[in-house]
C-alpha positions as CSV (number, residue, x, y, z in Angstrom):
1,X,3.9,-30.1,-5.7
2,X,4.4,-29.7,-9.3
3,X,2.4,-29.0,-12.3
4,X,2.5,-29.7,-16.2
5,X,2.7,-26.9,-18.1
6,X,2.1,-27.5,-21.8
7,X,2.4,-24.8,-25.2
8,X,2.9,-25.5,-28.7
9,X,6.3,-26.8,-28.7
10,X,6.6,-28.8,-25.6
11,X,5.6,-30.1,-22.0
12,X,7.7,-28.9,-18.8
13,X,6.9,-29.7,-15.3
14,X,7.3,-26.7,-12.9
15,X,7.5,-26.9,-9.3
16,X,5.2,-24.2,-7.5
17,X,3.9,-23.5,-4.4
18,X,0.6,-22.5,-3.8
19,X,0.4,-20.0,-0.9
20,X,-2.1,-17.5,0.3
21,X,-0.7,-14.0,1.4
22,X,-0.2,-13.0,4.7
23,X,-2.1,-10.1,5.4
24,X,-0.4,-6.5,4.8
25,X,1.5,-4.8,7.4
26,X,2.7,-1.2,8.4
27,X,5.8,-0.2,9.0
28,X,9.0,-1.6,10.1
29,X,7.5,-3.3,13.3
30,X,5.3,-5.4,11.1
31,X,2.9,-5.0,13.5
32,X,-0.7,-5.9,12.5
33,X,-2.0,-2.7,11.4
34,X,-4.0,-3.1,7.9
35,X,-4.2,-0.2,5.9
36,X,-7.8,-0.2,6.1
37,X,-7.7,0.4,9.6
38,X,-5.0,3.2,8.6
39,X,-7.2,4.5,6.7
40,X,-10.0,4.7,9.1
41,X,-8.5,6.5,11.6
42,X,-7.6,9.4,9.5
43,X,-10.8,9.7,7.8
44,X,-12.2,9.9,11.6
45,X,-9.2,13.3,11.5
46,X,-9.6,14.6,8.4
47,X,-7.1,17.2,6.9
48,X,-4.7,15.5,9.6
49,X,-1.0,14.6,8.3
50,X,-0.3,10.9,9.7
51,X,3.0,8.8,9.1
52,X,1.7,5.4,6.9
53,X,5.5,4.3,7.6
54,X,9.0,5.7,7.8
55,X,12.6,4.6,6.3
56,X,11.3,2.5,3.4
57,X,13.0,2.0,0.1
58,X,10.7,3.1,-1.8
59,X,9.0,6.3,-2.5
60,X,6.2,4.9,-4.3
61,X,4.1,3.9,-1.6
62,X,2.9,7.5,-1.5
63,X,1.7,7.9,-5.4
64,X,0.1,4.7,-4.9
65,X,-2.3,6.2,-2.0
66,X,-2.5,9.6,-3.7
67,X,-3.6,7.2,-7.0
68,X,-5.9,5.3,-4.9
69,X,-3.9,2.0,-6.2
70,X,-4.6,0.7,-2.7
71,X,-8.6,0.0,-2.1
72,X,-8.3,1.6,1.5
73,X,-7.8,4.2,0.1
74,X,-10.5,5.1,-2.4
75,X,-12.2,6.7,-3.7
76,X,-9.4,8.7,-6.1
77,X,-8.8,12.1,-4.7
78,X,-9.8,11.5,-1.0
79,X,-6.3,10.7,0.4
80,X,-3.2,12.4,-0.2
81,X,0.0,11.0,0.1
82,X,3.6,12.2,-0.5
83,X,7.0,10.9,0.9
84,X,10.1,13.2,2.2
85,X,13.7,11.5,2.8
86,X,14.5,9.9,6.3
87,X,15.7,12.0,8.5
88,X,19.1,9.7,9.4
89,X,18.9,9.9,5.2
90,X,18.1,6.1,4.8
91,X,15.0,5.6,2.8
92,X,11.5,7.5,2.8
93,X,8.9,8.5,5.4
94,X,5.6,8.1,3.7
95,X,3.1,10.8,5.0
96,X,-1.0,10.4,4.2
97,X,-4.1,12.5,5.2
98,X,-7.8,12.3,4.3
99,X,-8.9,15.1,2.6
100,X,-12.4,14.2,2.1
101,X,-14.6,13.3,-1.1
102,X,-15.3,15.8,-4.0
103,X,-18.4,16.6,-4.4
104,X,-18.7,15.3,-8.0
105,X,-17.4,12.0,-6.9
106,X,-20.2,11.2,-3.7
């Protein structure tokens, strides 16, 4: 499919396809657990340390729990999350626990 895109100075047609997402997966399995469900579980263990996922690129997965950039897991300050290196040194393990809801914030 295409579509005309138009500005000031001229007309351009772009080819795009229009796609939903696939739902988010865990982990290197790509199984089918959400973070939601993540999420869940270790607000049902609070204080408890759980492994989100482990040899990713990316550190950032971490700040963006701890930030509560990720709707599962809000609200801000409830979740902490911090990442360590691999253990065979390739990529991150990603680390998350529920530490419960300030009482200013309930």
């Amino acid at each position: 499919m295409t579509t005309t895109v138009s500005n000031n100075t001229r007309t351009v047609v772009v080819p795009i396809e229009w796609a939903e997402p696939p739902p988010a997966a865990i982990g290197r399995s790509g199984g089918p657990l959400k973070f939601a469900d993540f999420a869940d579980a270790l607000r049902a263990n609070p204080g408890r340390w759980a492994v989100l996922s482990r040899g990713i690129k990316s550190s950032g997965l971490a700040g963006s729990v701890a930030h509560a950039n990720l709707a599962a897991f809000r609200p801000k300050g409830s979740f902490e999350g911090v990442s360590r290196k691999a253990a065979d040194g390739k990529g991150f393990d990603i680390y998350v626990r529920y530490v419960g809801i300030a009482d200013d914030e309930s």
